[in-house]
C-alpha positions as CSV (number, residue, x, y, z in Angstrom):
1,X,61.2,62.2,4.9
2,X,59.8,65.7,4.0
3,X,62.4,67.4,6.7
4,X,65.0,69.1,5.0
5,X,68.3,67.2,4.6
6,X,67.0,64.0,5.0
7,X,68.5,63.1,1.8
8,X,71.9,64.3,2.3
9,X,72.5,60.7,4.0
10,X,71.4,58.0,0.9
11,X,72.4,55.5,3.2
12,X,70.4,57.0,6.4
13,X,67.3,57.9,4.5
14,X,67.4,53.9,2.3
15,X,67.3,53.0,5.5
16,X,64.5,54.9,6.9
17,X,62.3,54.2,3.8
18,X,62.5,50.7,3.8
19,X,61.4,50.6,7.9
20,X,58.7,53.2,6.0
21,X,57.5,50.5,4.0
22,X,57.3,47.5,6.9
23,X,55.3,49.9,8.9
24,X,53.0,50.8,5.8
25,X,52.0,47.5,5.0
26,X,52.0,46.3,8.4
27,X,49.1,49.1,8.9
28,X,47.3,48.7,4.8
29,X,47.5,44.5,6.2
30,X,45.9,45.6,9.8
31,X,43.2,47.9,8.3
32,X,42.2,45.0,5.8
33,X,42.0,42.4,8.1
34,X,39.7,44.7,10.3
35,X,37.5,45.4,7.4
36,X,37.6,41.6,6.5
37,X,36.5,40.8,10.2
38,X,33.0,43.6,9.6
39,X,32.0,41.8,6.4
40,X,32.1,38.7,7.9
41,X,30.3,39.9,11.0
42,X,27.4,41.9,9.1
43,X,27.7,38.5,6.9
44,X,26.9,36.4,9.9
45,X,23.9,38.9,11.3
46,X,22.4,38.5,7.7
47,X,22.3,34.7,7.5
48,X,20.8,34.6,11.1
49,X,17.9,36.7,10.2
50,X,17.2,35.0,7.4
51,X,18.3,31.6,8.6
52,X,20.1,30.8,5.3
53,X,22.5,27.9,5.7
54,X,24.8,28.2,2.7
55,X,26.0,32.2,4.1
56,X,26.2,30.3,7.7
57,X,28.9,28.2,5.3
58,X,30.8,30.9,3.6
59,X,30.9,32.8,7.5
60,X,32.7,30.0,8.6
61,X,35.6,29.1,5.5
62,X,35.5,33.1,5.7
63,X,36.2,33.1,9.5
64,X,39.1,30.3,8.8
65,X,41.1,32.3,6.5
66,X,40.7,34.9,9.0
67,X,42.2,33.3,11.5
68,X,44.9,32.1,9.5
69,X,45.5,36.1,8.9
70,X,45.7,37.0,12.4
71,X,47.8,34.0,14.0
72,X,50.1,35.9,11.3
73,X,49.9,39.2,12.9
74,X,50.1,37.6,16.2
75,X,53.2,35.8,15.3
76,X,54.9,39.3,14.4
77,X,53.6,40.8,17.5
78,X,55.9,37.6,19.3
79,X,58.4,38.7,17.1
80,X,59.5,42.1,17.6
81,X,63.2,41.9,18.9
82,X,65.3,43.6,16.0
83,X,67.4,40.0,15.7
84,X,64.4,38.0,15.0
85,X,63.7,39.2,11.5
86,X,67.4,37.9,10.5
87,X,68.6,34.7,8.7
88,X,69.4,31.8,11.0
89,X,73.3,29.9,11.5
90,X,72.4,26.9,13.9
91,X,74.7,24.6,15.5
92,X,73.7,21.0,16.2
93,X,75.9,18.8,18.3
94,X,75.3,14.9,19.3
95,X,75.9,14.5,22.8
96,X,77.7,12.2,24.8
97,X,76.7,8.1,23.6
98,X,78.4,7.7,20.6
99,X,76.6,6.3,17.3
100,X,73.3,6.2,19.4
101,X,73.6,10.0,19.6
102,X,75.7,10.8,16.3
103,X,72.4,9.2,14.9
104,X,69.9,11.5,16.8
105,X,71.9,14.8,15.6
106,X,71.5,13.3,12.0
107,X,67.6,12.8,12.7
108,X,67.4,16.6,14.0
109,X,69.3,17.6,10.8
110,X,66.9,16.1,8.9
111,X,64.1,17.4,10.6
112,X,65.4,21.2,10.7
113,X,65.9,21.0,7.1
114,X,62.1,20.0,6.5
115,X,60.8,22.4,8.9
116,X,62.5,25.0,6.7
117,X,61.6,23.8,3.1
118,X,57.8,23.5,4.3
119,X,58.2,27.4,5.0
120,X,60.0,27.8,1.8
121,X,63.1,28.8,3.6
122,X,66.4,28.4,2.0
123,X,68.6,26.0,4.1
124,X,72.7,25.6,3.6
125,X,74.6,23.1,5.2
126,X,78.2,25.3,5.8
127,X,80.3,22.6,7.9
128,X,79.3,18.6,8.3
129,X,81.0,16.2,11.0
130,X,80.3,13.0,10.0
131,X,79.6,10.2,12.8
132,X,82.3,6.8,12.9
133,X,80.0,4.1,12.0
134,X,76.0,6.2,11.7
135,X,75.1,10.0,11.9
136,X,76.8,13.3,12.5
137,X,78.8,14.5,15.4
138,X,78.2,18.2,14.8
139,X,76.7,20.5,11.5
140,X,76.4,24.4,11.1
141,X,73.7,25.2,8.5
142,X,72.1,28.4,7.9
143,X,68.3,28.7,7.1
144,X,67.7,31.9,5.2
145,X,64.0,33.5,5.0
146,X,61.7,36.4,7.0
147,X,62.0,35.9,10.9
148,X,63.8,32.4,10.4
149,X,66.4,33.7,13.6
150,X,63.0,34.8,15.8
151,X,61.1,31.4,14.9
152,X,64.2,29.0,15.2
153,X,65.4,30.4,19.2
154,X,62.3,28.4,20.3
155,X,64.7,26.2,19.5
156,X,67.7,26.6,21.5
157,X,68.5,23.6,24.1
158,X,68.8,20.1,24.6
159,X,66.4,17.7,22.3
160,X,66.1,14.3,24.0
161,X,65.2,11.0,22.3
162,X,64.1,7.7,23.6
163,X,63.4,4.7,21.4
164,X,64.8,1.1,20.6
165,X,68.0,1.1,19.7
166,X,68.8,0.2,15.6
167,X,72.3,-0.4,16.5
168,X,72.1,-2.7,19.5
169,X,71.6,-6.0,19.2
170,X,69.7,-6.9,22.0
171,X,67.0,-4.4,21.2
172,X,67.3,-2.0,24.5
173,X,66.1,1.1,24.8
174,X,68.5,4.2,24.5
175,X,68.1,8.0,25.4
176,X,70.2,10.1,23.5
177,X,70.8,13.9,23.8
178,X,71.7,16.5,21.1
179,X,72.0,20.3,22.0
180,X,71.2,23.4,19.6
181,X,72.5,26.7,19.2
182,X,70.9,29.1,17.0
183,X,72.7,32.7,16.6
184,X,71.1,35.9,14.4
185,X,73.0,35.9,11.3
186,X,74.9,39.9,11.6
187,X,73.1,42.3,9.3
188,X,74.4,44.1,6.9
189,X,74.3,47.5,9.0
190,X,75.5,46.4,11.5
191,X,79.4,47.0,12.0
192,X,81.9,44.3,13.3
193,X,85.3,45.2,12.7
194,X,88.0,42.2,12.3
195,X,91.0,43.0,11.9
196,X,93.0,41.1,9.3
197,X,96.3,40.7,11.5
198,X,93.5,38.6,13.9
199,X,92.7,36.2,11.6
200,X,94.9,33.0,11.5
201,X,93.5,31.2,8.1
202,X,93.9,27.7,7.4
203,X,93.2,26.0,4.4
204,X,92.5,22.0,4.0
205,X,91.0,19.5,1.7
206,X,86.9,18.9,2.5
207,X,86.4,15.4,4.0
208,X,82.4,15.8,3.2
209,X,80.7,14.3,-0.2
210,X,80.9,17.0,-2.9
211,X,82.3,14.8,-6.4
212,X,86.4,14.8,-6.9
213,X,87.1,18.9,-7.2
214,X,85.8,19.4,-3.5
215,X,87.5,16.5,-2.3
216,X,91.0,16.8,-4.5
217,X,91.3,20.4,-3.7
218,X,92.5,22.4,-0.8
219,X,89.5,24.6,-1.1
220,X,88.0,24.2,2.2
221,X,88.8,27.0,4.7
222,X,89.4,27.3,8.7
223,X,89.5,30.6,10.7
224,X,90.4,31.5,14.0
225,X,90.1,34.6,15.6
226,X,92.7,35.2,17.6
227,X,91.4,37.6,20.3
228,X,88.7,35.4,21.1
229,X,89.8,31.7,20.0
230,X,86.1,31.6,17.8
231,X,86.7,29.3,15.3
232,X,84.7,28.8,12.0
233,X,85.1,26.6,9.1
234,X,82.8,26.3,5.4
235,X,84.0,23.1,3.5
236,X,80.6,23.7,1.5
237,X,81.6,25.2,-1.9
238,X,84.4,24.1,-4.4
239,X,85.7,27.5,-4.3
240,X,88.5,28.2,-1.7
241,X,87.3,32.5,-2.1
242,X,83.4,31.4,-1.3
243,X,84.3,29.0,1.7
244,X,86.6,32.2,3.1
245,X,83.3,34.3,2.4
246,X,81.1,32.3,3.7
247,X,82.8,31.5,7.2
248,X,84.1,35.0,7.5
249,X,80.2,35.9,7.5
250,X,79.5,33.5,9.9
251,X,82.3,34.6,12.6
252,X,80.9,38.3,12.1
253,X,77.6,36.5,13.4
254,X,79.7,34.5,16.3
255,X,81.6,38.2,17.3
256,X,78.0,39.8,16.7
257,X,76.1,37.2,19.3
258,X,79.3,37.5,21.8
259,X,78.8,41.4,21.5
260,X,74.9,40.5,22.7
261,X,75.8,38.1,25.0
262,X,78.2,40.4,26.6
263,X,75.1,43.7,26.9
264,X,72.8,40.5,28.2
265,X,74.6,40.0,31.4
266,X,73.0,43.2,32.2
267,X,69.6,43.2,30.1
268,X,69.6,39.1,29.8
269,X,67.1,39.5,27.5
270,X,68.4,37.9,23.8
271,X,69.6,33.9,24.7
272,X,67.9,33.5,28.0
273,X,67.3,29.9,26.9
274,X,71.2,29.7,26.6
275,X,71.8,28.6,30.1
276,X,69.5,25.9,29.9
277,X,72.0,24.0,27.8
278,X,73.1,21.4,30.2
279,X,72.5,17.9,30.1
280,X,70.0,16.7,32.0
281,X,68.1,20.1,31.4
282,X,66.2,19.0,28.2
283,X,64.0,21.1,26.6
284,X,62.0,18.7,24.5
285,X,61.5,14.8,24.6
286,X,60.9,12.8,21.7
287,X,59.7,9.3,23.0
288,X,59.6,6.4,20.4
289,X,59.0,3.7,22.6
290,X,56.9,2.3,24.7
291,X,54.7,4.8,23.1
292,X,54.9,7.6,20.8
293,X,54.9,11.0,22.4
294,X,56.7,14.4,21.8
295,X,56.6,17.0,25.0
296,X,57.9,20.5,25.5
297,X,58.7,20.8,29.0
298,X,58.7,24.3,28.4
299,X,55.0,24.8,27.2
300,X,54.2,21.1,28.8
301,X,52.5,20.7,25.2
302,X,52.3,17.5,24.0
303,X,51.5,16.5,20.3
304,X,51.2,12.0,19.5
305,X,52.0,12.1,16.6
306,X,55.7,12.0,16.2
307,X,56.5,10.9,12.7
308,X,54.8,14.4,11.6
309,X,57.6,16.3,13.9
310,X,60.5,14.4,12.9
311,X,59.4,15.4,9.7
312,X,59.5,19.0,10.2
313,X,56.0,20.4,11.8
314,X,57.5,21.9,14.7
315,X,54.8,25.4,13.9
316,X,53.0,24.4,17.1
317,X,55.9,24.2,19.0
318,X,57.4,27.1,18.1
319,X,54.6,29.1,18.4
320,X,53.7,27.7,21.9
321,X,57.0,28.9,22.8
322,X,57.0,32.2,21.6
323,X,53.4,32.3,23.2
324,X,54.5,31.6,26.6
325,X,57.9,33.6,26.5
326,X,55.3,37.0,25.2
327,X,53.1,36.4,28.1
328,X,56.0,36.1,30.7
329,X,57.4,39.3,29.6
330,X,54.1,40.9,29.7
331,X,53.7,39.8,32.8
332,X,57.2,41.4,34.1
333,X,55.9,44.8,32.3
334,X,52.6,43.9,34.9
């Protein structure tokens, strides 16, 4: 910053500031947790010697809150791809089975909206499919929020669920399948470059809820890319100008992730969990019945208590994930 010139580029040296400032406070946060962790040690010697209970007490809350602190550096240190600090657009599709899985997407939705407002993330459904009879057949959203792209490609895959059926009669069991696609919203400084004459726009009336102006009005919006045949649609706002906005950010992100997926054949390093969308290939089971049980076949982790998942706590998932994906890379480096 001190070089000479530096500033002759505003939009260079903003740029080189504000990674200035992550790596500051990444460094003022690191040197305070290390000084955190030698109170508490000296702390802990003190209360041995003197065998005083009540400091044995404060140690430990003390040694909680550390370790809250460093699964938080730990978390950043799983997260270090460029993408995974971006907003989130996901992709949820029910699979084949009808209502039965038109139901299950709807269940994920739910759940993947939880998960984000119990990290204070903001959430935004952009297109909705609605089911015949129960459910959704497919939903883009995006979740907006610090590394919600890097926590939510734990993510990406098949979601299997097994329980008795509410729509069948005889009370069977089902297993229904719903896939997810989760793609780094495109940053801002990062260059995509549409051109205009490659853009076939449609416009139509919203079939979702959204009061008589979103229904009445030909406001919401359907692009096609041309060159590629991508295809986006936002029926979300009652303006026509923000749906066009909003789904022309979202096929920068589509041309943005083909752009990746194209330099992956050779690196294959971004959506390596990609190809495991396949039926039959499931990356997570949620079983309902005959007992409750939710398994990563990834990880192999296995957590009881489903109601809490399907209700959003899907941290030790995620993390378990990210774990085991930092340790295989670690282990290519050797």
């Amino acid at each position: 910053m001190a070089s000479q010139g530096f500033w002759d580029d505003s939009e260079s040296a903003q740029t080189v500031t504000r990674e200035r400032t992550v790596l500051l406070k990444t460094i003022e946060d690191w040197q305070h947790l290390a000084e955190e962790f030698e109170e508490i040690l000296i702390l802990y010697e003190l209360a041995q010697e003197q065998n005083d209970e009540d400091t044995i007490q404060e140690v430990e809350a003390r040694l909680r809150r550390f370790e809250k602190e460093f699964r938080r550096f730990e978390l950043q240190r799983m997260l270090g791809a460029d993408e995974d600090s971006r907003n989130a657009i996901v992709d949820i599709n029910a699979g084949a089975g009808g209502t039965e899985a038109q139901d299950w997407a709807d269940m994920l939705l739910r759940l993947y909206l939880r998960w984000a407002e119990r990290r204070g993330f903001t959430a935004e459904i952009v297109d909705i499919l609605a089911g015949e009879e129960a459910g959704i057949k497919n939903v883009t959203f995006t979740v907006a929020g610090p590394y919600a792209y890097g926590l939510l490609k734990a993510e990406i895959g098949i979601h299997r669920l097994v329980r008795i059926s509410p729509f069948d009669t005889g009370r069977r069991r089902h297993t229904s399948f719903a896939s997810l696609f989760i793609l780094p919203e495109a940053a801002d400084d990062i260059v995509i470059d549409i051109d205009e004459k490659d853009l076939r726009i449609d416009t139509y009336r919203s079939s979702g809820a959204g009061g008589q102006h979103v229904n009445k009005t030909d406001s919401a919006v359907r692009i096609t890319h041309i060159p590629t045949g991508i295809v986006v649609q936002c029926q979300n706002e009652r303006s026509q100008h923000k749906n066009r906005a909003t789904a022309l950010r979202i096929l920068r992100a589509r041309l943005y992730e083909r752009e990746l997926q194209e330099k992956a054949q050779k690196l294959e390093e971004i959506h390596s969990g990609k190809k495991e969308i396949a039926w039959g290939s499931q990356i997570r089971s949620y079983i309902l019945h005959p007992y409750k049980m939710v398994k990563d076949h990834r990880t192999q982790v296995v957590i009881g208590d489903v109601d809490r998942v399907l209700d959003g706590d899907l941290d030790e998932l995620i993390e378990a994930y990210l774990l085991t994906r930092l340790s295989e890379r670690e282990g290519e480096r050797g």
